[in-house]
C-alpha positions in Angstrom: 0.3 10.2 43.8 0.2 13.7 45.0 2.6 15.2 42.3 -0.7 13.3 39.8 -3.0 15.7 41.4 -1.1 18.7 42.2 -0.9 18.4 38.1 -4.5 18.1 37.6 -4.9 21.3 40.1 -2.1 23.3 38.0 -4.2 22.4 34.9 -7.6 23.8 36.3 -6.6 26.7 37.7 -4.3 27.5 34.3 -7.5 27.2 32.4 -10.2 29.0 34.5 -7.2 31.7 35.5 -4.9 32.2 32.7 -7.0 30.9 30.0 -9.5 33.6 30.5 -6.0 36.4 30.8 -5.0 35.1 27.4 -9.2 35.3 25.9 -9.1 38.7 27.5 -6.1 40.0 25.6 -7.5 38.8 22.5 -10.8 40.2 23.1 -13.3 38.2 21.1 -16.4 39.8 20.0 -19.9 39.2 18.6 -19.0 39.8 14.6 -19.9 36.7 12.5 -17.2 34.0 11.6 -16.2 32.7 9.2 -18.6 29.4 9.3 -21.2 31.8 8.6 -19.8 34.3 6.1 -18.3 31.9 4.1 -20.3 28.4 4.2 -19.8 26.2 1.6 -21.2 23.0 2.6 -17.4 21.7 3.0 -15.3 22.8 5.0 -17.0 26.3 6.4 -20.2 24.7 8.2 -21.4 25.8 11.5 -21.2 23.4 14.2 -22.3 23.3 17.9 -19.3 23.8 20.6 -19.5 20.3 22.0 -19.0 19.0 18.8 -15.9 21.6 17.7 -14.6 20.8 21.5 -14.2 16.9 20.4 -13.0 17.3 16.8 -10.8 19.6 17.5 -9.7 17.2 20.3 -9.2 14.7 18.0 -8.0 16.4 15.3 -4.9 18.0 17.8 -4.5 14.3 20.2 -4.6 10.9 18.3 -2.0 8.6 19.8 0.5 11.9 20.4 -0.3 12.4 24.2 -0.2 9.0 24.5 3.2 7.5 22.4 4.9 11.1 23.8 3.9 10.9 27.1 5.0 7.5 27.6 8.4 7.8 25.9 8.7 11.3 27.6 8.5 9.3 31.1 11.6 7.6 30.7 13.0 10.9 31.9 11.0 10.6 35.1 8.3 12.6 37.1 10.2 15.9 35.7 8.0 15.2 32.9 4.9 16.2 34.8 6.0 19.6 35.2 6.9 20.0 31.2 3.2 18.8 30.5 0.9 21.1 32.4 3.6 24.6 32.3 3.8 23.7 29.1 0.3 23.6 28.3 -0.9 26.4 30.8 1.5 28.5 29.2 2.6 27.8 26.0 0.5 24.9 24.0 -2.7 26.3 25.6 -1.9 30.1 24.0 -0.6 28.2 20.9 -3.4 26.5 20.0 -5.8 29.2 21.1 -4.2 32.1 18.7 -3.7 30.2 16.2 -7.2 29.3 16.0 -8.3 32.8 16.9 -6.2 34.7 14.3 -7.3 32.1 11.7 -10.9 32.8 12.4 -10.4 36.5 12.1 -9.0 36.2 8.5 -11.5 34.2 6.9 -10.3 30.5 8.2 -6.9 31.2 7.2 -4.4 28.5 7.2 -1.0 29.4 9.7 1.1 29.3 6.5 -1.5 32.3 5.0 -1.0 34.2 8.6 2.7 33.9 8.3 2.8 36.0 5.1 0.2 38.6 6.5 2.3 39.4 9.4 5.8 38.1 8.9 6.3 38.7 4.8 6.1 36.9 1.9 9.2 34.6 1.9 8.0 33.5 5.6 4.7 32.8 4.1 6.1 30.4 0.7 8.5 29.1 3.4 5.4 28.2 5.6 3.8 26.6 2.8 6.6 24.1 2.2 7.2 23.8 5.4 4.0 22.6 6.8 2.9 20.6 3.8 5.8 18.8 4.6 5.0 18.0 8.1 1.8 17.3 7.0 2.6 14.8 4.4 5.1 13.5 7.5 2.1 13.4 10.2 -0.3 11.6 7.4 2.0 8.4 6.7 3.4 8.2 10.4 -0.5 7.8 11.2 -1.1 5.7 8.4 1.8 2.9 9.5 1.6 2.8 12.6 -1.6 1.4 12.9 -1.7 -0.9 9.7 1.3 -2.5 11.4 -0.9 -3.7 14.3 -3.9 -4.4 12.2 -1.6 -6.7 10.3 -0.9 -8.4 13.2 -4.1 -9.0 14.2 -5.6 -9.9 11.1 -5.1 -13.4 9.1 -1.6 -13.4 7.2 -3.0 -12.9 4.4 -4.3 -9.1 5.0 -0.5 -8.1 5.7 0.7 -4.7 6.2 0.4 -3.3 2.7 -3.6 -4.2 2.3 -4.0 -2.3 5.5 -2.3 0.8 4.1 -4.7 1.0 1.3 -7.2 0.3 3.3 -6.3 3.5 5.1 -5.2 5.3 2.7 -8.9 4.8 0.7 -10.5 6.2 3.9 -8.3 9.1 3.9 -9.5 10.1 0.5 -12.8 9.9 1.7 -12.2 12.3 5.4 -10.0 14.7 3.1 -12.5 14.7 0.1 -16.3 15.0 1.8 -17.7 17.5 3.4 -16.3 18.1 7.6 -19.4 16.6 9.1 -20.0 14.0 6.9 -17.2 12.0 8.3 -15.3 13.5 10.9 -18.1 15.8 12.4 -20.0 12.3 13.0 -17.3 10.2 13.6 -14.9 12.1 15.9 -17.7 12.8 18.9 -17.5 8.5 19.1 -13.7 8.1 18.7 -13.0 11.3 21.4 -15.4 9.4 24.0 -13.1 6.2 23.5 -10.0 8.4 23.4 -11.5 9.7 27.3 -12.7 6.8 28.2 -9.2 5.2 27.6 -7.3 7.8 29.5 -10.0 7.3 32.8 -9.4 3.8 32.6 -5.8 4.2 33.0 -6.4 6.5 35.6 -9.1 3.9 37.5 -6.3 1.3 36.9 -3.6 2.8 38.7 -6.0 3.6 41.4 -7.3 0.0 41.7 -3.9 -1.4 41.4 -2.2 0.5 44.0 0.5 1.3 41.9 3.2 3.9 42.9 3.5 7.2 41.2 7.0 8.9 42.1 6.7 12.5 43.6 7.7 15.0 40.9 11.8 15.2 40.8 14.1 17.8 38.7 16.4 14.5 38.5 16.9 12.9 34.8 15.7 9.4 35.2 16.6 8.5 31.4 18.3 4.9 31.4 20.3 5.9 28.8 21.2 9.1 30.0 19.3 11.5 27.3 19.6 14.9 28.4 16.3 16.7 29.4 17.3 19.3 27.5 16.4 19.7 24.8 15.5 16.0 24.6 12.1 15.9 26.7 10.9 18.8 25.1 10.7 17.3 21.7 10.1 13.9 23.2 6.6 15.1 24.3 4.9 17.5 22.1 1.3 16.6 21.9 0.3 17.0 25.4 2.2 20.1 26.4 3.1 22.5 23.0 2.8 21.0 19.5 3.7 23.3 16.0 1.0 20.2 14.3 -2.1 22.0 16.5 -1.4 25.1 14.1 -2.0 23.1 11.0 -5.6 21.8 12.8 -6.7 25.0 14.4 -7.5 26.7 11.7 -9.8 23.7 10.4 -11.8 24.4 13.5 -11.7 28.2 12.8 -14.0 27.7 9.6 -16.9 25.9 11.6 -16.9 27.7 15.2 -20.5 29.7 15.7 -19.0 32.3 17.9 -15.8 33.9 18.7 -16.9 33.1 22.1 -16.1 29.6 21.6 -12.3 29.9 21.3 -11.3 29.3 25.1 -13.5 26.2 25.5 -12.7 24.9 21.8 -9.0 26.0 21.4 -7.3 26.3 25.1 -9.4 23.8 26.4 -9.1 21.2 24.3 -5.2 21.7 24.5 -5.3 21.3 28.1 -7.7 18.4 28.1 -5.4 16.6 25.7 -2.7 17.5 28.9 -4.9 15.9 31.4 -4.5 12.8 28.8 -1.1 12.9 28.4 -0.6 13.1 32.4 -2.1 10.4 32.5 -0.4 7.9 30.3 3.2 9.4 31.5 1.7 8.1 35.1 0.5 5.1 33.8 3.9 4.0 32.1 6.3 5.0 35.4 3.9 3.3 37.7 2.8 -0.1 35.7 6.5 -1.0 35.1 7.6 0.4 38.7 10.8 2.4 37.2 12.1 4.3 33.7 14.5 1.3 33.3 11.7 -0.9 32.8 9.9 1.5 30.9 12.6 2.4 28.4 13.2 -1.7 28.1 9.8 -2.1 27.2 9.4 0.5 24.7 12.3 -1.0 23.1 11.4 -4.4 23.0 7.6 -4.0 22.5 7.4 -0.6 20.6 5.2 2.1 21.4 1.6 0.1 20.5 2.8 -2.5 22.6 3.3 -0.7 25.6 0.3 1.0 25.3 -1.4 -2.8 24.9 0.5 -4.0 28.2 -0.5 -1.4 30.5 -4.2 -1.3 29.2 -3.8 -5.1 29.5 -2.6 -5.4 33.0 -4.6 -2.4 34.4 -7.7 -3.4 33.4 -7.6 -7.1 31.6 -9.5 -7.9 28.7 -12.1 -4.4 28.6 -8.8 -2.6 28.2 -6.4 -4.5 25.8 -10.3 -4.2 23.6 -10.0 0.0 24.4 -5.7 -0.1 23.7 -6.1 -2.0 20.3 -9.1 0.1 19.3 -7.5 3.6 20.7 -4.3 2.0 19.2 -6.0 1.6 15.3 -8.3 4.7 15.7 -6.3 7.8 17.5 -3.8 7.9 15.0 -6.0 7.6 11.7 -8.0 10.5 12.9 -4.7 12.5 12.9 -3.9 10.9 9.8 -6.9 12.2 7.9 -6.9 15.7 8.9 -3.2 16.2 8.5 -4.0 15.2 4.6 -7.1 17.8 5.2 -4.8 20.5 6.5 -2.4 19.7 3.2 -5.5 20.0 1.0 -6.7 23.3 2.4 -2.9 24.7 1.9 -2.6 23.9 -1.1 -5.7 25.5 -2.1 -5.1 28.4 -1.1 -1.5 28.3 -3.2 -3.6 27.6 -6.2 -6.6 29.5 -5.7 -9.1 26.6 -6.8 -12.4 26.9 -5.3 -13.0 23.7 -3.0 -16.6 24.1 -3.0 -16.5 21.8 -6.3 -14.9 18.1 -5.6 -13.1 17.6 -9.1 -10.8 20.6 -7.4 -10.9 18.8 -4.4 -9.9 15.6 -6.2 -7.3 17.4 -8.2 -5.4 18.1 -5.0 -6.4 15.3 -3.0 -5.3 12.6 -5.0 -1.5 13.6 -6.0 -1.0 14.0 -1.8 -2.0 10.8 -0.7 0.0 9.3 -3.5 2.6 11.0 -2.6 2.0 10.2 1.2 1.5 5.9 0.1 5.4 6.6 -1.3 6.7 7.7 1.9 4.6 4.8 3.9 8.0 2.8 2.7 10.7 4.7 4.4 11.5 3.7 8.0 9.0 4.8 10.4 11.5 5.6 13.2 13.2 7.9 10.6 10.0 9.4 9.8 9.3 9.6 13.6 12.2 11.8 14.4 12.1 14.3 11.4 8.1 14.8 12.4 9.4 15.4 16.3 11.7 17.9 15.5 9.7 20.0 12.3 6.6 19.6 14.4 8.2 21.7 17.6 10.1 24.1 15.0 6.0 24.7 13.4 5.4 25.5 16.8 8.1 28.2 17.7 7.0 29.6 14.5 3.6 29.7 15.0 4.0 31.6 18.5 6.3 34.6 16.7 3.4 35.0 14.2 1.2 35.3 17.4 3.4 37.7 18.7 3.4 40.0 16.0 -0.4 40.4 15.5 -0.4 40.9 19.1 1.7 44.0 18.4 0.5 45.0 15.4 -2.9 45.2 17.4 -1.2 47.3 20.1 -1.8 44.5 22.8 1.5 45.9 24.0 3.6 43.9 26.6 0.3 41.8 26.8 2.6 40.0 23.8 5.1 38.6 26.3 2.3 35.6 26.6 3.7 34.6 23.0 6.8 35.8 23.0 8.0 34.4 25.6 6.8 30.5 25.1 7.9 31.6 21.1 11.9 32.6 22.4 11.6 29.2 24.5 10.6 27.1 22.1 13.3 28.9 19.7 15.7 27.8 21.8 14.4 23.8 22.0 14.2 23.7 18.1 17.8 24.9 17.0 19.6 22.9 20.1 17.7 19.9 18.9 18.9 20.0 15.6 22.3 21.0 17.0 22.8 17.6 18.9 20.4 15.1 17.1 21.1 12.1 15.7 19.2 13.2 12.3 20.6 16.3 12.8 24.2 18.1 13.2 25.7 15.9 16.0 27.2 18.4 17.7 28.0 18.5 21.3 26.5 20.0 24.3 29.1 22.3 25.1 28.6 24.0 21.4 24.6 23.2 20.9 23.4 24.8 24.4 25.7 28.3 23.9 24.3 28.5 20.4 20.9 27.4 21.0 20.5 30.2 24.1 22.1 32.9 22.0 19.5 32.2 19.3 16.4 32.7 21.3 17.8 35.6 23.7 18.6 37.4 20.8 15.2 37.2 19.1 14.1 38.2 22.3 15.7 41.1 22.5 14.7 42.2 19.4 11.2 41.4 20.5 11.4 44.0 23.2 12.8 46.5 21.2 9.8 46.0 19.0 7.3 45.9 21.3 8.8 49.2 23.2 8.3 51.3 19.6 4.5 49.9 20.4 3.9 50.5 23.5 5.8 54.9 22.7 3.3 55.2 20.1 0.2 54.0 22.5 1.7 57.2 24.7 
């Protein structure tokens, strides 16, 4: 119980401490953004920070700090310590400059901001690339929880009326203006998405159940290797590349640049304090990471998240894990296909002030995305893990080089440093992965280390020409 709280602590004082070192270096100001500059009535409305907080909570958590975190604790309490560093130092910074850049061009999506300070074929690369995982996001949160509406519903509303079901929603969230629906539906679904994670929390209290002091020891059942396994495991919670797709969303409708630490680097940490939560819950409710692992495989994900809710807290929780179960996950759903439309609009330069443009794009992606809602889930599960952390490494170098190209200086190791990590994650997954190249530890791990210590390198001999012309 005391690593729990020593992992709360870390998480405060990273925000109060190193949130404000990382606001600092970016120096926010009083010039107008974007929400005001370029309202439409769309997607660049003002809105208050409480409000951006929780959308942007949303918009960044769903079921992500809550399917990761779970599965991510079959490795043991080692996961603690990947959630709130993680966070503190590389999701947290992530989230926040991605945001913050976005805001300072115009609402910019990250596949726009790769091309302004990386090139043109990083920026058409970008594009396809996050569209992609976009698409991939969209119908992983569309099936997920039209499979357990299915099975709580009468036979004959099966799994495929649910889809269109959600699908028809998701035309509506991509297609209306941002507070029609999700300004005025997220506040709700982020208190239930809270209240879910305190009941956990209150459960495990109540219960008496046993947290296990944090351990460098891999606990996996099955002997998965923490590296790089647990770092794609759990992505949402501690650094996700699908945060830079829904920053920039928020960008358009913050009042003040002001706002970016409590709306961007907190909400990344809050969604920490979640995930920390849930990784707890699963160690402790089924006393080991044997148990846990046996029960994600027998009851999936959903189920698991049912069980604990269930046996934590009786009947008021299974009603808050089926309804956090349905909801989280559609509100990531409906902004991924948000994020896809935004892209694409800036490809083709169509004005989304006027909805038959809107519809033009909108309607070709979510058929697209109710094609893909018939491939395997697990096999879209695993391409999404792995595209989703390689987004994030991404993201970080673009960070990196506005930082220089604003003569921040060595104040650019605070992205260049989570950016070489998560480098390394990325190509090492691939390396070894099932759905990837299969290859062995002995050749992933060499490769994989030589990759990021060399972009590192050059990152230092990059930032040094900086910091001899600030002289």
């Amino acid at each position: 119980m005391i690593s729990l709280g020593l992992s709360f602590l870390v998480l405060i004082i990273g925000y109060i401490f190193y949130g404000r070192v990382v606001d600092r270096v970016f120096s926010p100001d009083d010039r107008k953004t974007p929400a005001f500059t370029r309202e439409d009535g769309v997607d660049f409305i003002p809105m208050p920070t409480w409000k951006a907080f929780l959308v942007q909570l949303l918009n960044i958590a769903g079921t992500g700090p809550i399917f990761g975190a779970i599965m991510g604790a079959c490795f043991g309490p080692v996961v603690f310590l990947w959630i709130i560093f993680g966070a503190v130092l590389g999701g947290g910074v992530h989230d926040y400059m991605c945001g913050m850049i976005s805001e300072r061009h115009d609402g910019a999506s990250i596949a726009e901001l790769s091309g302004i300070y990386m090139g043109t074929g990083v920026k058409w690369f970008m594009r396809v690339f996050s569209v992609l995982l976009l698409l991939l996001t969209g119908t992983v949160f569309v099936t997920s929880p039209a499979a357990l509406l299915a099975r709580l519903t009468p036979d004959v509303l099966g799994n495929t009326f649910w889809i269109v079901v959600i699908l028809l929603y998701y035309i509506l969230a991509t297609l209306l203006p941002i507070d029609k629906v999700i300004g005025r539906l997220y506040p709700v679904f982020g208190v239930v998405l809270i209240t879910m994670a305190v009941g956990i929390l209150y459960g495990i209290f109540k219960g008496g159940y046993t947290i296990p002091e944090i351990t460098l020891q891999n606990l996996h059942p099955e002997g998965l290797p923490i590296w790089p396994y647990m770092f794609v495991t759990v992505a949402c919670g501690a650094i996700s590349g699908f945060h830079a797709t829904q920053s920039p969303m928020i960008s358009k409708c913050i009042k003040s640049e002001k706002q970016g630490l409590k709306v961007f680097y907190g909400a990344m940490l809050s969604e920490s304090v979640i995930a920390l939560i849930w990784a707890a819950g699963g160690v402790a409710f089924y006393g080991a990471t044997g148990g846990l692992n046996e029960a994600i495989g027998s009851l999936g994900q959903s189920g698991v998240v049912y069980d604990i809710s269930m046996g934590m807290l009786g009947h008021v929780g299974a009603v808050l894990a089926i309804v956090g179960v349905i909801v989280c996950p559609i509100t990531s759903g409906d902004t991924a296909f948000r994020s896809a439309r935004l892209i694409l609009a800036e490809i083709t330069r169509l004005d989304q002030k006027h909805i038959r443009n809107r519809l033009i794009i909108t309607l070709p992606l979510l058929g697209i995305g109710a094609l893909l809602t018939q491939l395997d889930f697990n096999v879209l599960w695993r391409y999404f893990s792995w595209s989703n952390q390689t987004l994030a490494m991404i993201a970080l170098w673009v960070a990196t080089v506005y930082l220089l190209k604003n003569k921040k200086g060595y104040a650019s190791l605070m992205t260049a440093i989570p950016a070489s990590f998560m480098s390394a994650v990325s190509l090492t997954y691939i390396l070894m992965a099932q759905e990837g190249f299969r290859l062995s530890q002995s050749i992933s791990y060499p490769i994989g280390t030589v990759f990021a210590v060399s972009l590192f390198i050059y990152y230092l001999f990059r930032c040094s020409k900086v910091v001899k012309t600030q002289r």
